[in-house]
C-alpha positions as CSV (number, residue, x, y, z in Angstrom):
1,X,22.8,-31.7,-58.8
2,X,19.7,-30.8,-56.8
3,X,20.4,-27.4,-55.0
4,X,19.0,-26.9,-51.4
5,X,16.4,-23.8,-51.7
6,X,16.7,-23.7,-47.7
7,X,19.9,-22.2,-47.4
8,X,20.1,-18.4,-46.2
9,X,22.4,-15.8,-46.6
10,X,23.0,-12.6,-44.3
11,X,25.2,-10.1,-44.5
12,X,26.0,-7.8,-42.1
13,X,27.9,-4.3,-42.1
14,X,30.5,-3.4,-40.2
15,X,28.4,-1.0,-38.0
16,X,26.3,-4.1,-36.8
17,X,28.7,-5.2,-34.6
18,X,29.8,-1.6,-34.0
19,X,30.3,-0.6,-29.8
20,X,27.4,1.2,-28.5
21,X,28.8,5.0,-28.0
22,X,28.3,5.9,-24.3
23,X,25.6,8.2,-23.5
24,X,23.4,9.9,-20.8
25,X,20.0,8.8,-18.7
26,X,18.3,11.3,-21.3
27,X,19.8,10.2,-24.5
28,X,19.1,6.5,-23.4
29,X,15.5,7.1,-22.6
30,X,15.0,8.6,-26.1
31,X,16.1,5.1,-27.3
32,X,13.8,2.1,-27.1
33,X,14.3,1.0,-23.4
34,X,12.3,-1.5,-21.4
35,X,9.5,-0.4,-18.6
36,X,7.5,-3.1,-17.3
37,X,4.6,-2.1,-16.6
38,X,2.8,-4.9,-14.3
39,X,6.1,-4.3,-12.1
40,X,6.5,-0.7,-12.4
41,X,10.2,-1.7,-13.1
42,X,12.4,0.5,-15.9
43,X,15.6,-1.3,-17.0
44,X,18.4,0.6,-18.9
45,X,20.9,-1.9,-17.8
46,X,23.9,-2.2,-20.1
47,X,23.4,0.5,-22.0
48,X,27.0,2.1,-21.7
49,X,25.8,5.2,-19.5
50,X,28.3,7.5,-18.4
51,X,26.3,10.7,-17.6
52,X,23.3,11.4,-15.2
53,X,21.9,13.7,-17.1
54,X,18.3,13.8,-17.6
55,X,17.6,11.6,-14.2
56,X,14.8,14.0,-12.9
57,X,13.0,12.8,-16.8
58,X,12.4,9.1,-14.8
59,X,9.8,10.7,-12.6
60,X,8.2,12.7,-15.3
61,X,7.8,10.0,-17.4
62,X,7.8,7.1,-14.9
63,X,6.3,8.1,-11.7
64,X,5.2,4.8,-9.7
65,X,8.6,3.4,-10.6
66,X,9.3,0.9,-7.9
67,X,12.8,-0.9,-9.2
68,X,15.4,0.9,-10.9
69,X,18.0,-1.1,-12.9
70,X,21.2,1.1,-13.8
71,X,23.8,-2.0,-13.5
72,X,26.6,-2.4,-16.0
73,X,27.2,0.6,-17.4
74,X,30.0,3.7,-17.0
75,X,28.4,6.0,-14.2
76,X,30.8,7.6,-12.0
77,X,29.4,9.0,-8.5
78,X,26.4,11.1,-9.0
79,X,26.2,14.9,-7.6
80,X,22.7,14.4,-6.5
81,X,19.9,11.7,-6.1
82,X,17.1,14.5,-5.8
83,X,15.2,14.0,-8.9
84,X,14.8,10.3,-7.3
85,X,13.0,11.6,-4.7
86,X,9.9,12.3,-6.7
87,X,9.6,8.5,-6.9
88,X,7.4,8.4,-4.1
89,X,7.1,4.2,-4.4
90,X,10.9,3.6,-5.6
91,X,11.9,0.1,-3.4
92,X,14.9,-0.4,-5.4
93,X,17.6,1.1,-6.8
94,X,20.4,-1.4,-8.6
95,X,23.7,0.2,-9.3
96,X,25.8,-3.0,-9.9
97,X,29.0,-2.6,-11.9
98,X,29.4,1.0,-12.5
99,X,32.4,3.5,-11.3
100,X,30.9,5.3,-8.7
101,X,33.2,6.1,-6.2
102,X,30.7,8.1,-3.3
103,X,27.2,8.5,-3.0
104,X,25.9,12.1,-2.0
105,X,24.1,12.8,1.1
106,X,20.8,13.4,-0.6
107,X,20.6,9.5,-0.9
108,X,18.8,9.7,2.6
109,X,16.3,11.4,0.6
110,X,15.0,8.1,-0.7
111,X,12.5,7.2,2.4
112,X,10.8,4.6,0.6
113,X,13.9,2.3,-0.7
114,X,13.9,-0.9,0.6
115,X,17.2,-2.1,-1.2
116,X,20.5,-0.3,-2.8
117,X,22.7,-2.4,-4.5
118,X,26.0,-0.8,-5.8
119,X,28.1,-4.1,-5.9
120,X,31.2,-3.8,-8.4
121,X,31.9,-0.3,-7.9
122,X,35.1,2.1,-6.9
123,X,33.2,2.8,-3.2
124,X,36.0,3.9,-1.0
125,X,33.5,4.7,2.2
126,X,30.8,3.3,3.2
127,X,27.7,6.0,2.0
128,X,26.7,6.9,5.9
129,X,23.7,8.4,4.3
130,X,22.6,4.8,4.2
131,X,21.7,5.4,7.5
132,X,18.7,8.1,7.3
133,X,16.9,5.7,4.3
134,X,14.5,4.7,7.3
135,X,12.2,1.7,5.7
136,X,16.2,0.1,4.2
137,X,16.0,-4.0,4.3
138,X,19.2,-4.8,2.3
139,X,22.1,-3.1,1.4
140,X,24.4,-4.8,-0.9
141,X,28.2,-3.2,-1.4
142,X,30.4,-6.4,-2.1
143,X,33.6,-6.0,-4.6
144,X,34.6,-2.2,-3.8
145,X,37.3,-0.8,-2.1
146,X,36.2,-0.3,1.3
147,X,38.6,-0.2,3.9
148,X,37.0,0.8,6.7
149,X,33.2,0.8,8.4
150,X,31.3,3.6,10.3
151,X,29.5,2.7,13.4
152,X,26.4,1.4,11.6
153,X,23.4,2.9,13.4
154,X,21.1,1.6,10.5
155,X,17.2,1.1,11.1
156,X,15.5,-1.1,13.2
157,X,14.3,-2.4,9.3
158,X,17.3,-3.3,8.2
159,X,17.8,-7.0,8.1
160,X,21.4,-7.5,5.8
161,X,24.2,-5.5,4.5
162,X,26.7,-7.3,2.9
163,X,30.3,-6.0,1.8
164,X,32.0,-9.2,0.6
165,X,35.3,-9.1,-0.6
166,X,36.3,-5.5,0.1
167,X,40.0,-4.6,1.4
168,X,38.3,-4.2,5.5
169,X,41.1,-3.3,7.6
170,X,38.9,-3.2,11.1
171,X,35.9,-5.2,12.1
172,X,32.5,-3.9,11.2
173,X,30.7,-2.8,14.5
174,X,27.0,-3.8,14.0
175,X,24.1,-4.1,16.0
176,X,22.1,-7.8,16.8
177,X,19.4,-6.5,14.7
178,X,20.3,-6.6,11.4
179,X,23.1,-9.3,9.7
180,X,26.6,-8.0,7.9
181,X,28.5,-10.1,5.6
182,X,32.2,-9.7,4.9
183,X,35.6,-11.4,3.4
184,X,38.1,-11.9,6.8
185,X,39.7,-8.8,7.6
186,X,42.2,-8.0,5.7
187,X,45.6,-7.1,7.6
188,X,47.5,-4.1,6.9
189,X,50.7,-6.1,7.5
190,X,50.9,-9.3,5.9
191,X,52.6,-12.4,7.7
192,X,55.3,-12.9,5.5
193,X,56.2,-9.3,6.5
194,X,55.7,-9.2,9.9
195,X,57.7,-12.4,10.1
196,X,60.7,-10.4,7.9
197,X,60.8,-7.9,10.4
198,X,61.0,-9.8,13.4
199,X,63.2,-12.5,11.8
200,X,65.3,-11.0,9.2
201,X,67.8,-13.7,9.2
202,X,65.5,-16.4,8.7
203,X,64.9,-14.6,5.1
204,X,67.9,-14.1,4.5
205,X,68.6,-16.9,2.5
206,X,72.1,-17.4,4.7
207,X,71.9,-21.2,6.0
C-alpha cells in the first residue's frame, strides 16, 4: 500500500499552550514586542500586564511615540502618567479593557493627546483631568461604571466623548461644541418598584 510522504506530524508540550504569566511594562518590553516604526506606534496589547512598572523606559526607548496601545491586559489605575509626559508627540493613548478604576491628575499632563480611550474598565468617575488635556478630540469611556458626570468644561477641540452603556443616573451637562454619547439614563428607582410602592395591592397577588 502506497504511503503518503506528505503527511506531518507535530507535537507540542504542554507548556505551548501554557497561560502567559502576568508581568510589568518593563518585563514586557524586554520581550519581543511590536513598534512600528513608519507610525511611531508601540503595541503591547494583550500581553497580560498588571504592573506599571518601567513606564518612564517608553520614552527612553521610544521617544516620538505617537499611539500607545495598552488594551486587554490586567492594569489597575496607575499612580502617575508623568513618565508619559516626556512623549512630547503622544496623540494616543488606548487603554481598552483593563481594571483601572481612576485616572490620576497628572493625566492633564499629556498636552499633546488627541484621543484617550479606556473603554471596558472599572471607571467609577469621570477623570476631570480630562479637562486640562487642551488639544483632546475624542474621549472614549463606554462599558464602565460611571454613575454620574461633572460639568464638562472640555476644550474648544474637543469634538466627541462617548460613555455608552454606563449605569448614568443624571443627564450629562455638555456644551454645543463638542458631541456626547450615552445609553438612556438609567433610573435609580425602577418602575416595577415605584409602581409597588404606590400600588401595593395591585402586587399583591390578592384578586
Amino acid at each position: 500500500m502506497a504511503m503518503n510522504k506528505h503527511i506531518k506530524i507535530f507535537i507540542f508540550t504542554a507548556c505551548t499552550f501554557g497561560a502567559v504569566r502576568a508581568q510589568s511594562i518593563a518585563q514586557a518590553l524586554s520581550q519581543p514586542h511590536h513598534y512600528d516604526v513608519e507610525k511611531n506606534a508601540l503595541y503591547l496589547n494583550n500581553k497580560q500586564l498588571d504592573s506599571w512598572d518601567g513606564l518612564e523606559q517608553i520614552a527612553a526607548r521610544y521617544p516620538n511615540t505617537r499611539d500607545l496601545y495598552l488594551n486587554e491586559n490586567r492594569l489597575d489605575s496607575p499612580a502617575s502618567l508623568m513618565a508619559l509626559s516626556g512623549l512630547t508627540e503622544l496623540r494616543g493613548l488606548q487603554l481598552n479593557g483593563n481594571l483601572i478604576r481612576r485616572f490620576p491628575d497628572d493625566l492633564g499632563t499629556l498636552h499633546t493627546l488627541k484621543v484617550l480611550a479606556a473603554e471596558d474598565n472599572e471607571l467609577e468617575e469621570f477623570p476631570e483631568s480630562i479637562m486640562l488635556l487642551p488639544h483632546i478630540n475624542y474621549v472614549y469611556l463606554s462599558r464602565n461604571k460611571l454613575t454620574a458626570m461633572p460639568d464638562l468644561r472640555l476644550p474648544r477641540n474637543t469634538l466627541e466623548v462617548y460613555i455608552y452603556d454606563n449605569p448614568l443616573q443624571t443627564e450629562p451637562r455638555v456644551r454645543p461644541t463638542y458631541k456626547v454619547f450615552y445609553s438612556p439614563v438609567v433610573s435609580p428607582w425602577p418602575l416595577s418598584g415605584l409602581m409597588q410602592s404606590l400600588w401595593p395591592a395591585a402586587f399583591s397577588g390578592d384578586k
